[in-house]
N, C-alpha and C positions, 0 to 999 in steps of 0.2 A: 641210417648212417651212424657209425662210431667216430666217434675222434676219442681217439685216447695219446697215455704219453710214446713215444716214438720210442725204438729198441732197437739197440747196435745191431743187429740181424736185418732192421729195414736199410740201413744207408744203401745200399746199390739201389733198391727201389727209389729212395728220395734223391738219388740225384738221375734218373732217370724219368722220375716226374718235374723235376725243375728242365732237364734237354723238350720235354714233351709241353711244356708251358709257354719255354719260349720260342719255340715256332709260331706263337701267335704273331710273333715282330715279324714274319717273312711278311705281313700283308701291308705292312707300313714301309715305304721303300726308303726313308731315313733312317730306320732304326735296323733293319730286316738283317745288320751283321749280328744281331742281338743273337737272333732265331740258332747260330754257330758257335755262340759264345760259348765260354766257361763257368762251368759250374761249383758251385760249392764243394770243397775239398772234402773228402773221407775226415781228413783231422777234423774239421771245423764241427762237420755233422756231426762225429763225437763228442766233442765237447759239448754243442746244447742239448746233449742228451744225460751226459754227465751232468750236467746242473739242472738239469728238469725245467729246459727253455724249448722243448724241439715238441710237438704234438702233431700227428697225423689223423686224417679221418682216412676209413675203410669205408667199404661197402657188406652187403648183407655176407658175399661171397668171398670177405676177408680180402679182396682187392683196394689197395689202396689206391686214392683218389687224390691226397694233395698234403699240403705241410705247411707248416709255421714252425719257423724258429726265431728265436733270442734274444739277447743277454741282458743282465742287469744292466740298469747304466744309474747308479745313484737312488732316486725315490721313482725312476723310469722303467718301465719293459720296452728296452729297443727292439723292436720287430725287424732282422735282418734279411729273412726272406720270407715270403709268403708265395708256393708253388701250387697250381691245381692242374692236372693231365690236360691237355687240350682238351681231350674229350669229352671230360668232364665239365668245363667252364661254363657259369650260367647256370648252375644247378644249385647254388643255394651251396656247396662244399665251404668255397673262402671265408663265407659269413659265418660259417660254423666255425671256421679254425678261428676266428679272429674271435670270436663267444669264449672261446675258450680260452685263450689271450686274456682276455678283459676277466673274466671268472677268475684264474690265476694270479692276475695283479694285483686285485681285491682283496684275496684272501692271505696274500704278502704286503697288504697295505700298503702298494704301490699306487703313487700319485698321477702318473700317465703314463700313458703308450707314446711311444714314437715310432717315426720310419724316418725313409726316403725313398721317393719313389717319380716317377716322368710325372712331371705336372700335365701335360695333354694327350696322356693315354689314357684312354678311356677304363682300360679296367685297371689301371694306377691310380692317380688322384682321383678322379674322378668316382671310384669306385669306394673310399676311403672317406671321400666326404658326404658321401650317403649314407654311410653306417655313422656320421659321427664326427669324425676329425678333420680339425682346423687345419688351413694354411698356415704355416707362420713364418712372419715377415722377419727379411734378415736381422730387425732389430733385437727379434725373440730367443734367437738363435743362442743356445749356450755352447760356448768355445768347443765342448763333443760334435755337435750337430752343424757344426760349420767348422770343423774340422772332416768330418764323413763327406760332406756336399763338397769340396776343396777335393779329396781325394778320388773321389769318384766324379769330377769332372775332369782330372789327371790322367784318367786311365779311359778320358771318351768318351765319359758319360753325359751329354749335353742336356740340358731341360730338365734336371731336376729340383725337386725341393724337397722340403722338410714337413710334416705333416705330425699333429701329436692330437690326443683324445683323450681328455682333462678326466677324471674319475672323480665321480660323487661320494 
């Protein structure tokens, strides 16, 4: 498997690997409007590719498998979406893209990762805090990160949290 950086030529791929991700929410019958939702905008995928925040892994067959993207947020790499094909999922792909994440912070002297992500889905928090990264409790929260968690429980989002992985 390659992960390399993502190129304006893949977006129709990567947001049809983010529609193929979340059909995993069809099997949870609280979340499973997920599996219909909406996906990350043409604009947006531009832009983390424009600032070298968007990376994909392929396969041997130059099929792509899954995505991370974005943005700076201070001495942060906010991690806005992480996608892997259903079919793909369980293969060791997401832990690759997020290597890559962490490699890239590093070498921008970046002080942590963040997300947000469903605290009791299993391949969300759960999945995040085996590779690594903390809970953190609303007291941790800087006014960005609880300003995200606020917005995106506006738009339906219920059960989530905030999630970051300090760099050494």
């Amino acid at each position: 498997m390659l992960v390399r950086p993502a190129r304006h030529e893949d977006v129709p791929q990567l947001m049809a690997i983010e529609r193929s991700a979340a059909r995993a929410f069809a099997q949870r019958p609280e979340r499973a409007w997920l599996a219909q939702g909406e996906v990350l905008a043409v604009d947006a995928h531009r832009m983390f590719i424009e600032t070298a925040c968007s990376w994909v892994a392929e396969n041997a067959q130059g099929e792509l498998l899954g995505f991370i993207c974005a943005r700076l947020e201070g001495r942060a790499l906010h991690i806005e979406e992480l996608s892997v094909r259903l079919e793909a999922q369980g293969q060791g792909v997401g832990r690759r893209l997020l290597d890559e994440a962490v490699a890239v912070a590093r070498r921008r002297c970046l002080q942590q990762l963040t997300l947000t992500t469903f605290a009791d889905v299993p391949w969300n928090a759960p999945f995040y805090a085996r590779y690594g990264f903390e809970l953190m409790a609303s007291e941790q929260l800087s006014p960005r990160l609880s300003a995200v968690l606020a917005s995106e429980r506006a738009h339906g989002l219920e059960g989530r949290c905030a999630m970051r992985l300090v760099l050494a």
